[in-house]
MIMARNU-565520 format. One record per atom (N, C-alpha, C): residue in one letter; z, y, x. Coordinates in steps of 0.2 Angstrom, whole numbers, padded with zeros to 4 digits, always signed. Atoms other than C-alpha are relative to their C-alpha. Layout:
residues N
AZYX/...
END
This chain:
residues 273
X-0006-0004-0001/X-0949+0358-0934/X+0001+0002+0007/X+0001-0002-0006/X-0949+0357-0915/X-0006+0001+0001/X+0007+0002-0008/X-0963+0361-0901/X+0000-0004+0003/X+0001+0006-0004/X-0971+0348-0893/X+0004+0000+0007/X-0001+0001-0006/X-0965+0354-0878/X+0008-0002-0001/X-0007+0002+0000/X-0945+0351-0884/X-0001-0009+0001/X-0002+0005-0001/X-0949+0334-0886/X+0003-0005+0004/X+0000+0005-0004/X-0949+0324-0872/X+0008+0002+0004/X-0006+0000-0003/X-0932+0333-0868/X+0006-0002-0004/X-0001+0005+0007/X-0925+0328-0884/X+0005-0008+0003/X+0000+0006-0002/X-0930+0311-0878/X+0006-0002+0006/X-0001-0001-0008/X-0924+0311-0859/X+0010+0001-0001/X-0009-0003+0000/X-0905+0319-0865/X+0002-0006-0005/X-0003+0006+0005/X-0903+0304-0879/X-0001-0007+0004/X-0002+0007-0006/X-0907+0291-0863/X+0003+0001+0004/X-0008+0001-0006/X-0893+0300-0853/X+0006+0001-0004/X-0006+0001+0004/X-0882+0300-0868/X+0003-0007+0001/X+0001+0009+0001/X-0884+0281-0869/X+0003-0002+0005/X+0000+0004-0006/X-0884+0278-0851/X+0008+0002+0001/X-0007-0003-0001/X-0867+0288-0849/X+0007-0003-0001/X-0004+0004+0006/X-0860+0281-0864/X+0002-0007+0004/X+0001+0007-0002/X-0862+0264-0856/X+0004-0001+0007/X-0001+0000-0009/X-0857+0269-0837/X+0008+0000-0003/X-0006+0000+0002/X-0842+0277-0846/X+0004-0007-0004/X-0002+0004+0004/X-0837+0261-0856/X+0002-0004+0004/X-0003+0006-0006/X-0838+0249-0841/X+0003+0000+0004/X-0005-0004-0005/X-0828+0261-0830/X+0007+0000-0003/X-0007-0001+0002/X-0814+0259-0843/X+0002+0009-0001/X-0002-0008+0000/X-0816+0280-0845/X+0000+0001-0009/X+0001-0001+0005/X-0810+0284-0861/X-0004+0007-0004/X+0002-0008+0001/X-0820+0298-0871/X+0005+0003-0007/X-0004-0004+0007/X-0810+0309-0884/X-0002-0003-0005/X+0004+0002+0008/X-0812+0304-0904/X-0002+0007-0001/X+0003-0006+0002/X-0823+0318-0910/X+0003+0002-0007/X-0003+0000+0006/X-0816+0329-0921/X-0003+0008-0001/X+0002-0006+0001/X-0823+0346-0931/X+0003+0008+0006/X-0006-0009-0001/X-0820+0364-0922/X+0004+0003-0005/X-0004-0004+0004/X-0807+0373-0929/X-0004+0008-0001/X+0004-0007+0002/X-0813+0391-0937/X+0003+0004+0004/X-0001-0004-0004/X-0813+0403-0925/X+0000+0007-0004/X+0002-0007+0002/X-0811+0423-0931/X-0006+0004+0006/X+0003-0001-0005/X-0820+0427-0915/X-0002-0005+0006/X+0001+0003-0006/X-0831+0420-0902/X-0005+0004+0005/X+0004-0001-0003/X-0836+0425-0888/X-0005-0004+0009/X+0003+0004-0001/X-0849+0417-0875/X-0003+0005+0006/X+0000-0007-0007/X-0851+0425-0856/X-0004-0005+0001/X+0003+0006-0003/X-0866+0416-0848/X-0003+0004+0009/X+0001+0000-0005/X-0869+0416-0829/X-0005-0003+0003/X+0005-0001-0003/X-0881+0413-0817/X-0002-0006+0005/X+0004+0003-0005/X-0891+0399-0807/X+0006-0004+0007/X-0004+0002-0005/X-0876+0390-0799/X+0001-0008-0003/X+0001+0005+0004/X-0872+0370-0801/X+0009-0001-0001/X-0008+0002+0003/X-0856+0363-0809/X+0003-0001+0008/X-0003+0004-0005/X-0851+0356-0790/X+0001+0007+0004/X-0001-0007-0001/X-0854+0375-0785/X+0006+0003+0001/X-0006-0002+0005/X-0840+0380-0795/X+0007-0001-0001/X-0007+0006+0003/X-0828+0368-0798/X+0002-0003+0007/X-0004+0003-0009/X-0826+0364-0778/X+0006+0006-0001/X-0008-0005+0000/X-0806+0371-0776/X-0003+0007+0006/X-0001-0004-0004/X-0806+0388-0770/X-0007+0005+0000/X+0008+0000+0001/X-0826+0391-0776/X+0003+0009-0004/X-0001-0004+0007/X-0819+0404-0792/X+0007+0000+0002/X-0008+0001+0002/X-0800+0408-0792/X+0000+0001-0009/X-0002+0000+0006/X-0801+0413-0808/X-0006-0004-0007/X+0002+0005+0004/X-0814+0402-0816/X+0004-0006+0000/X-0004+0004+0002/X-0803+0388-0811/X+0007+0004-0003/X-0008+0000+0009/X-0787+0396-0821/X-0003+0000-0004/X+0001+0001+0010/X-0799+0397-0837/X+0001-0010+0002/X+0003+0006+0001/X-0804+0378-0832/X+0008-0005+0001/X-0008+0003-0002/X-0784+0372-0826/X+0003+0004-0010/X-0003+0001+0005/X-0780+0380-0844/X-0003+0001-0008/X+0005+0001+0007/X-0794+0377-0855/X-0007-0007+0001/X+0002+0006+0000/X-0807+0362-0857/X-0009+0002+0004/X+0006-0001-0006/X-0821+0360-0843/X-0003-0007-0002/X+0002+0006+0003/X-0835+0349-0848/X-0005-0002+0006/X+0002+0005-0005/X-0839+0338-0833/X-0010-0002+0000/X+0008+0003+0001/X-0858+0332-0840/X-0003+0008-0004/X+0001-0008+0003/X-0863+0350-0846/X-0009+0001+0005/X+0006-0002-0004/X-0882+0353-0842/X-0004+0006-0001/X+0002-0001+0000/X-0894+0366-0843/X-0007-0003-0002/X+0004+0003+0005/X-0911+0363-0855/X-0006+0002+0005/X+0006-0001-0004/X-0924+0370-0843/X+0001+0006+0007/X+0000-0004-0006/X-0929+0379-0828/X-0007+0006-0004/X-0006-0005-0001/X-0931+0396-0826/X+0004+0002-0003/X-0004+0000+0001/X-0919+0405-0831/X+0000+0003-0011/X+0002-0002+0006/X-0926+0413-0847/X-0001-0004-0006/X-0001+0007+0004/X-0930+0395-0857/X+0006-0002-0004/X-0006+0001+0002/X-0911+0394-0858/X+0004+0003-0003/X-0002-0005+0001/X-0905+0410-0863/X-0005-0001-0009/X+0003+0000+0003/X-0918+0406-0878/X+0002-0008-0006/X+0000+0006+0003/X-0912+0389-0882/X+0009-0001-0002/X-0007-0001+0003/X-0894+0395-0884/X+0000+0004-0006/X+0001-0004+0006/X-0899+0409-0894/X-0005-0002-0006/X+0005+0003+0008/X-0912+0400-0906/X+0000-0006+0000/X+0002+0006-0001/X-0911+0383-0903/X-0007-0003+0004/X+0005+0003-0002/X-0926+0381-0896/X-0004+0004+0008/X+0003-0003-0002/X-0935+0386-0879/X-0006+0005+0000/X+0007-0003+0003/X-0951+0394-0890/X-0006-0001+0008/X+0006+0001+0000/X-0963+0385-0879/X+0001+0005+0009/X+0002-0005-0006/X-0958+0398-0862/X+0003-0004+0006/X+0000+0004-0009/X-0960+0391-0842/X+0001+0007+0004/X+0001-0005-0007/X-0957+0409-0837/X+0007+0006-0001/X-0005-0007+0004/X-0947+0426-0837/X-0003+0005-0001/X+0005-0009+0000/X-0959+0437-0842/X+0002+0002-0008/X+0000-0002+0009/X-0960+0448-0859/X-0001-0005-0005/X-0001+0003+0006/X-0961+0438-0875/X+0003+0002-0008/X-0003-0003+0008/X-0960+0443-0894/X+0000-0004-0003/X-0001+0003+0006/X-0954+0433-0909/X+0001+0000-0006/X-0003-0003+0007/X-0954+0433-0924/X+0004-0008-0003/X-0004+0009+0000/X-0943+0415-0927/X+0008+0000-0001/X-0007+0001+0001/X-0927+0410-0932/X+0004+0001+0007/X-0006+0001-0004/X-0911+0415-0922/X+0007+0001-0002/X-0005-0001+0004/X-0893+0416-0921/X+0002+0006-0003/X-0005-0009+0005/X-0889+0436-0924/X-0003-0002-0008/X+0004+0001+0005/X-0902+0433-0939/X+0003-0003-0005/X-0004+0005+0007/X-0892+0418-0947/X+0006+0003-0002/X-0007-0003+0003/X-0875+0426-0947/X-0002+0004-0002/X+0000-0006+0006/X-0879+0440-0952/X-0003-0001-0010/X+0005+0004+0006/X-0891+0431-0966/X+0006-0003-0006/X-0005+0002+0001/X-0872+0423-0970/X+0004+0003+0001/X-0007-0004+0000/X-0862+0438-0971/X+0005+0001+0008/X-0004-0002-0007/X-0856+0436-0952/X-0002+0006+0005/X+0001-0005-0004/X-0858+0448-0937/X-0001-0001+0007/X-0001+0002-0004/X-0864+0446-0922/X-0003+0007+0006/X+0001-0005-0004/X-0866+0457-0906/X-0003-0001+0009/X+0001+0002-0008/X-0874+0455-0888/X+0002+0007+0003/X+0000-0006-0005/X-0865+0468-0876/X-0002-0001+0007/X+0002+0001-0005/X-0875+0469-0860/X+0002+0006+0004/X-0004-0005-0007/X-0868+0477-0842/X-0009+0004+0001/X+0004-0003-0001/X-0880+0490-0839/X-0005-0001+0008/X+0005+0003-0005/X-0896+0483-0827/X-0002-0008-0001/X+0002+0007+0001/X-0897+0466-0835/X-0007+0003-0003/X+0008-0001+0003/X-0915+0463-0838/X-0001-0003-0006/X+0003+0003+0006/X-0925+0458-0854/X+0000-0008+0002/X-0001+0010+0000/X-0924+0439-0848/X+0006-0002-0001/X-0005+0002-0003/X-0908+0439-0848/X+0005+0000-0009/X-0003-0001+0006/X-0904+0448-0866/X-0005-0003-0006/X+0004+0001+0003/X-0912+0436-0877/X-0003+0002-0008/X+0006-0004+0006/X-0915+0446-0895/X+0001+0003+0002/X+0004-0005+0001/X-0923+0459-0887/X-0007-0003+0000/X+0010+0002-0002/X-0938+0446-0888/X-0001-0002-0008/X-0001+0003+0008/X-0934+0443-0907/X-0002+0005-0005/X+0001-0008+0007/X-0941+0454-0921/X+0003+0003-0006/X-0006-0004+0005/X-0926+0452-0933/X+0005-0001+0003/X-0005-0001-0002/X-0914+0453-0920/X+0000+0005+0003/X-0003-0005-0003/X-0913+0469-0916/X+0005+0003-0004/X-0007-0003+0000/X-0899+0483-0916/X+0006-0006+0000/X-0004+0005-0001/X-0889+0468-0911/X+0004+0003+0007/X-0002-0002-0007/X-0887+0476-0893/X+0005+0004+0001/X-0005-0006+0000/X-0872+0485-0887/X-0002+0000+0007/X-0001-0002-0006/X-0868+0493-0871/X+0006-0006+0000/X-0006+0003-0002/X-0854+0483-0861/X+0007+0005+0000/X-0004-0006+0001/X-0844+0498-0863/X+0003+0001-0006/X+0000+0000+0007/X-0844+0497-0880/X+0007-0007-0002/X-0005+0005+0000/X-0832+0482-0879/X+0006+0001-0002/X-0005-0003+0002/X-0819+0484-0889/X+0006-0002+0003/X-0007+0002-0004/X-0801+0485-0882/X+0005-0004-0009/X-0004+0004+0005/X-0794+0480-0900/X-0004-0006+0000/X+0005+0004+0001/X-0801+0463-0898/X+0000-0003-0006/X-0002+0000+0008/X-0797+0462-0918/X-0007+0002-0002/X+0007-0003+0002/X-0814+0472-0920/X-0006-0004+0003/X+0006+0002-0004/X-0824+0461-0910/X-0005-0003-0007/X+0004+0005+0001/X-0838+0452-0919/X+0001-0007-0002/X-0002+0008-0001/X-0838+0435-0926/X-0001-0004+0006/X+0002+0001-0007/X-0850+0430-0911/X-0003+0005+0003/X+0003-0007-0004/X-0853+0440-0896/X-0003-0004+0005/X+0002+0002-0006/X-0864+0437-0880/X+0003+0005+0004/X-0001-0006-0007/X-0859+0446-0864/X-0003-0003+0006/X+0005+0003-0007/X-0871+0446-0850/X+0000+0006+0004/X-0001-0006-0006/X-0867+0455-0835/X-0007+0003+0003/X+0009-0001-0002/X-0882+0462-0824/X+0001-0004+0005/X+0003+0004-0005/X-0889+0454-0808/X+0005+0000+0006/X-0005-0002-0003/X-0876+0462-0797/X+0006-0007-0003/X-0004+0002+0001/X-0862+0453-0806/X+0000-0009-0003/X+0001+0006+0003/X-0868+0437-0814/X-0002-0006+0006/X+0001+0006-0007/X-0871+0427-0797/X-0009-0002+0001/X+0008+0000+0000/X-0890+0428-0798/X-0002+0007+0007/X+0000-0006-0005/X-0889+0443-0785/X+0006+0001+0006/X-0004-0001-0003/X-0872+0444-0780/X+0005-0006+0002/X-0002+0009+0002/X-0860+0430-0776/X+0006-0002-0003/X-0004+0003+0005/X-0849+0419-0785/X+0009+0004+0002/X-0008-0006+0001/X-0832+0431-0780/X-0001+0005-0004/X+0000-0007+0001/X-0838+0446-0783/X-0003-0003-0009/X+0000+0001+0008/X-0843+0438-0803/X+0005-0004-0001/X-0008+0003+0004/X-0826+0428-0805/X+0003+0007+0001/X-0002-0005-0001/X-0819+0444-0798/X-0001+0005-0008/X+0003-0003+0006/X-0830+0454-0813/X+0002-0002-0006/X-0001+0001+0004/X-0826+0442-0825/X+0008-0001-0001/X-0005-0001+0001/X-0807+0443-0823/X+0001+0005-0005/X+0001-0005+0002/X-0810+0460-0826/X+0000+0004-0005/X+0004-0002+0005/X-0820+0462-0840/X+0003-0004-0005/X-0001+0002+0007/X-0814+0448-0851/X+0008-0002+0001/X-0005+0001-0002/X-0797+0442-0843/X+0006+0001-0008/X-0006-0002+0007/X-0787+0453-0856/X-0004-0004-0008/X+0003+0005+0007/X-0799+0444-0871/X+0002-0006+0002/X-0004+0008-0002/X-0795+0427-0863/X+0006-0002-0003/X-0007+0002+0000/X-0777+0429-0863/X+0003+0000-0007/X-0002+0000+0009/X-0776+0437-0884/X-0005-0005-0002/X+0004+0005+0004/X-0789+0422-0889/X+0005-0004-0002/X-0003+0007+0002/X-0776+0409-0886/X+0007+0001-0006/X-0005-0001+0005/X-0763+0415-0898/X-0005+0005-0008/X+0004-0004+0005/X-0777+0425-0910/X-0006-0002-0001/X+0004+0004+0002/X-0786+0409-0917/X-0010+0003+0003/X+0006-0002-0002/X-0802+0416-0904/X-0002-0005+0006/X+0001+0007-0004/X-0812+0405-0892/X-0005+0006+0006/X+0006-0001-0006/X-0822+0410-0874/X-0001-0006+0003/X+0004+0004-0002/X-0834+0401-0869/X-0005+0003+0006/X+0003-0003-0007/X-0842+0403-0850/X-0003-0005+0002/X+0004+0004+0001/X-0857+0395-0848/X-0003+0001+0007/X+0005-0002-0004/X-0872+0395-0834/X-0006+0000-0004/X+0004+0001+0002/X-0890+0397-0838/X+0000-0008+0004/X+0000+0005-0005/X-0895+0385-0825/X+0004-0001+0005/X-0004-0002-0007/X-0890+0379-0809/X-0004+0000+0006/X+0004-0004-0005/X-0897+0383-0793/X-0006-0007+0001/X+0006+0001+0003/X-0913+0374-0797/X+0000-0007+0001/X+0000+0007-0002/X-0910+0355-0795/X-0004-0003-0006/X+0002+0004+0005/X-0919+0342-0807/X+0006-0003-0005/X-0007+0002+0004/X-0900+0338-0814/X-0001+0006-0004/X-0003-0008+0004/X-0898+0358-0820/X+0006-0005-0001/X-0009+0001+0004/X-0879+0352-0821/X+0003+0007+0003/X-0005-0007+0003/X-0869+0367-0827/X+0006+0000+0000/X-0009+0000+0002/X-0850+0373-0828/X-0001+0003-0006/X-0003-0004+0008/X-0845+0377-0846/X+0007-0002+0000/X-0004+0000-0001/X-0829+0379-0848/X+0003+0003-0009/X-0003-0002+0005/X-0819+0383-0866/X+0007+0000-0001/X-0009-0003+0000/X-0804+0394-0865/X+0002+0004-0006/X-0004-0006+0004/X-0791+0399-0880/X+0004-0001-0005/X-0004+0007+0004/X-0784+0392-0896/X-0004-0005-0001/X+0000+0004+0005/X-0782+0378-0902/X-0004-0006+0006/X+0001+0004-0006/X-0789+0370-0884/X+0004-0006+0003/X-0003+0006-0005/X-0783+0353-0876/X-0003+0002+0008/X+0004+0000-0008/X-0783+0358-0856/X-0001-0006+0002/X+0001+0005-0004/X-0791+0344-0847/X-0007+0002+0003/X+0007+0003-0003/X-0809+0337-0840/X-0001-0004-0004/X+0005+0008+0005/X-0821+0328-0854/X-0007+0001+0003/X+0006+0000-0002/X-0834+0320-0849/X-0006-0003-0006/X+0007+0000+0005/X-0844+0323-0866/X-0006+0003+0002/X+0005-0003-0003/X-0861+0326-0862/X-0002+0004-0003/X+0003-0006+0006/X-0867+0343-0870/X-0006+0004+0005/X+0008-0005-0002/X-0884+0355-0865/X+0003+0006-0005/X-0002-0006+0004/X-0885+0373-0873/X-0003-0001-0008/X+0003-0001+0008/X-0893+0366-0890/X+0008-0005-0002/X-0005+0003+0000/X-0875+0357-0890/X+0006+0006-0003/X-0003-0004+0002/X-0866+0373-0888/X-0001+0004-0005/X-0001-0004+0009/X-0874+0382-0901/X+0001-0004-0007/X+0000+0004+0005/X-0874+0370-0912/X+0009-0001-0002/X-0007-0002+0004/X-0853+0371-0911/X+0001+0006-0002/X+0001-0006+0003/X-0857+0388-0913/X+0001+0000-0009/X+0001+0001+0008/X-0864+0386-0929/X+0004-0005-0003/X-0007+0003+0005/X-0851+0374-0936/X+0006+0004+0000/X-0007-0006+0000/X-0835+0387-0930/X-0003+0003-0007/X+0003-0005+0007/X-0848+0399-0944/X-0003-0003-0004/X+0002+0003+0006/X-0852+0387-0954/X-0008+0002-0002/X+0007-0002+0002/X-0870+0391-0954/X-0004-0007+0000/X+0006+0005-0003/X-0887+0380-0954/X-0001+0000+0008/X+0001+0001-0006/X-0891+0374-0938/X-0006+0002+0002/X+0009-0001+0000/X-0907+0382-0927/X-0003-0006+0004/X+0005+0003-0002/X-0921+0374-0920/X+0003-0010+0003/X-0003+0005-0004/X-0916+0358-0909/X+0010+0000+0001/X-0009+0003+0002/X-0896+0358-0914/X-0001-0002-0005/X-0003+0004+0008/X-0898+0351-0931/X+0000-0009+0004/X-0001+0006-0002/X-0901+0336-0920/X+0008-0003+0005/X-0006+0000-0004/X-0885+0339-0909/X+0007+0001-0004/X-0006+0001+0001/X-0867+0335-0914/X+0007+0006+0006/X-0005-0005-0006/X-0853+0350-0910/X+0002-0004+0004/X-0004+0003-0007/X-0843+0347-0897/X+0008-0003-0003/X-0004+0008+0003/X-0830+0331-0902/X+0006+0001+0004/X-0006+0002-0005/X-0817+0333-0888/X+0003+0007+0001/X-0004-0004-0001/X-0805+0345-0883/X+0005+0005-0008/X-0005-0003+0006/X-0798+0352-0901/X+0006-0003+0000/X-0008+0002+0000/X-0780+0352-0903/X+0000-0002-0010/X+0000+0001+0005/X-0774+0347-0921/X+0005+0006-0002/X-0002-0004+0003/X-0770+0365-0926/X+0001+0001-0008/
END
């Protein structure tokens, strides 16, 4: 079911569960009881650029990533699955890395998510800001995921129309990979701000993630989950991107891809809506 090459990371994340688990235990840090996500009508799912959680989350780094993160749930142990950047972007959208160490071209024909929802009646859309590259929009590498693409223009103002799940990937300029982390908190007010704000009253969830971070052997990542049905705090559940897709696919009730059938959604922060 995996590639060899998934394995040993597999491995490696179930001996820093452990160790976590344990560190947390003897510190007296309580962790949440795990409990199902709530069904979302909408998710959407911003992913950003090459920075570490300590980047991010120092006061005064983001203004407005900290308001998502002061009024929605910031996941403290949050990592990325590989280096560079395109690995990652592949391992959220199919579960699995597909075996790549680069950002070059790449065609599949393999299990992904647009493929499954839609396979299950659901809908999904990736809007990309105009100058993102092919590493960055992962089914343009997928052979049953196309016409999945939008323009970022195309973004609906009725967010009632949105898609079950949506990716939005800005380009190089605004994702922190070119420009710097103002000028993409600034973009991301911008562009999803107004979706943020109708989520939390219109059973919808955003999710702002990184690929990587600025290339440490940790890859620790900020993700961040703002909207309903949220408990704001700081957990320190440990999750990776085959984590996040994997609550994906529980919100839509689907099967799970590649390397999340082995991962458990995300257990902490739900409200009891």
């Amino acid at each position: 079911m995996y590639e060899r090459s998934e394995c040993p990371s597999l491995q490696r994340f179930s001996i820093v569960v452990l160790t976590i688990s344990i560190a947390l235990s003897a510190a007296g840090i309580a962790v949440a009881s795990p409990s199902r996500p709530p069904k979302y009508d909408h998710v959407v799912v911003v992913i950003l650029e090459n920075h570490s959680f300590d980047q991010i989350s120092q006061a005064g780094s983001a203004a407005y990533l900290g308001k998502l993160a002061k009024g929605g749930a910031v996941f403290e142990n949050s990592y990325g699955v590989a280096h560079p950047s395109q690995p990652n972007y592949f391992a959220l959208f199919s579960g699995l890395t597909q075996g790549v160490h680069d950002d070059g071209m790449h065609s599949f024909a393999r299990p992904n998510l647009a493929a499954r929802l839609r396979a299950h009646g659901k809908t999904f859309a990736g809007y990309v800001e105009a100058g993102s590259p092919q590493k960055h929009n992962p089914w343009e590498s997928f052979a049953d995921a196309k016409g999945f693409e939008k323009s970022l223009t195309d973004f609906p103002y009725d967010y009632a129309r949105l898609p079950s799940v949506s990716f939005v990937i800005p380009n190089l300029k605004n994702d922190m990979h070119d420009g710097t982390i103002k000028q993409a908190d600034t973009w991301l007010k911008d562009h999803l701000g107004g979706y943020a704000n109708w989520s939390r009253k219109n059973y919808s969830l955003l999710i702002v993630t990184f690929d990587e971070d600025d290339y440490h052997n940790e890859n620790h990542i900020f993700t961040v989950f703002y909207g309903f049905g949220i408990n704001s705090g700081r957990y320190s559940e440990l999750i990776d991107h085959y984590t996040v897709l994997r609550t994906i696919e529980d919100i839509e009730r689907i099967p799970p891809l590649g390397a999340s059938v082995v991962r458990k959604a995300i257990g902490s922060a739900w409200s009891r809506h």
